[in-house]
N, C-alpha and C positions, 0 to 999 in steps of 0.2 A: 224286654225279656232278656235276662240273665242267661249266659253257657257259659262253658267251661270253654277256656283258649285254647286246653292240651289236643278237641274236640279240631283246631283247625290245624294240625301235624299229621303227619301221614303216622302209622303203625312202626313202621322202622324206623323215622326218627324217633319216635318215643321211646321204643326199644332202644336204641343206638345209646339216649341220655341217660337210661339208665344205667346201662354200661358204662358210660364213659364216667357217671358220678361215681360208680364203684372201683374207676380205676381211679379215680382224681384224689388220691389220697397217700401217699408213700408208703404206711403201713400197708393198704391192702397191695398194693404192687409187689412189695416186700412177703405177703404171705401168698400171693402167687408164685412168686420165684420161686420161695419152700416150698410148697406143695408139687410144682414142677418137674423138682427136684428130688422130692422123696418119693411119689406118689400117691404116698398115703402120711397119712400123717393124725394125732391126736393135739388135741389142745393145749396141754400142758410143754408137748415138746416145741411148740413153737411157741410158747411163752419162754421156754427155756432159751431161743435164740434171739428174741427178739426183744429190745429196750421199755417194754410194756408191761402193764401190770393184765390178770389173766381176765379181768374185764373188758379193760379196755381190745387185750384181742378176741374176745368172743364178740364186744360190739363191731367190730372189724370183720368177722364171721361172716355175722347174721346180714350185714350188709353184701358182702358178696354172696353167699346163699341170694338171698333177696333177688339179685341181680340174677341170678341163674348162674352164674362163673365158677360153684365149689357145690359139691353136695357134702353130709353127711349123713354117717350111720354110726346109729345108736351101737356100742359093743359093753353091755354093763354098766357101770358109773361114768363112763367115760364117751365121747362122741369122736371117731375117728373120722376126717376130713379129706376130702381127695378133688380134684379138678372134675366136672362136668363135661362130659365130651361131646354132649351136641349142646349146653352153653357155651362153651368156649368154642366150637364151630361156627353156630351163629353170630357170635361177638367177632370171628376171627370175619366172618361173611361181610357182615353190616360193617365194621371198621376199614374194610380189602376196597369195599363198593365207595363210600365217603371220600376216602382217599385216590380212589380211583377217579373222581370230579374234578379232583385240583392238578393242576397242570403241575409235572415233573419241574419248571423252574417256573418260579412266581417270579416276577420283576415286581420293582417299588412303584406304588400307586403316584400320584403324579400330587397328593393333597400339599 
């Protein structure tokens, strides 16, 4: 009988992976800092800053959307962008906790 693997992860690592695929990218890291920084923000002005064409950062978007790390609102033809603040709390949670498992000095394994 066939299942799914994702089936044997607890809830928060799976959460956690998706997070961390949406950070695993420099562009989206890159349109987190903007957003950070502006608070709000619409699509075109971060196409304006960034080395991309405006597809490729709305695929960059909908990825982070996806993950829960940015929301949008619709304002007219245009979709205004801003940081999610209970995705980015829980990301901030789940990344704080992971991190908190690994000992402050890792020594080299002995292979």
């Amino acid at each position: 009988m066939a299942f799914a693997k994702h089936t044997e992860f607890t809830a928060a690592d799976q959460e956690l992976a998706v997070i961390a695929k949406a950070l695993g990218h420099p562009a989206r890291v890159a349109i987190l800092r903007l957003l950070a920084a502006r608070q709000a923000c619409v699509c075109g002005e971060l196409v304006a800053e960034l080395p991309l064409s405006q597809s490729t950062v709305s695929q960059h978007l909908k990825e982070l959307k996806a993950a829960g790390l940015i929301q949008g609102d619709i304002d007219g033809p245009r979709v205004c962008y801003c940081l999610a603040p209970a995705g980015w709390a829980r990301a901030q949670g789940l990344l704080a906790a992971f991190l908190a498992q690994v000992p402050p000095t890792v020594s080299a394994c002995s292979c």
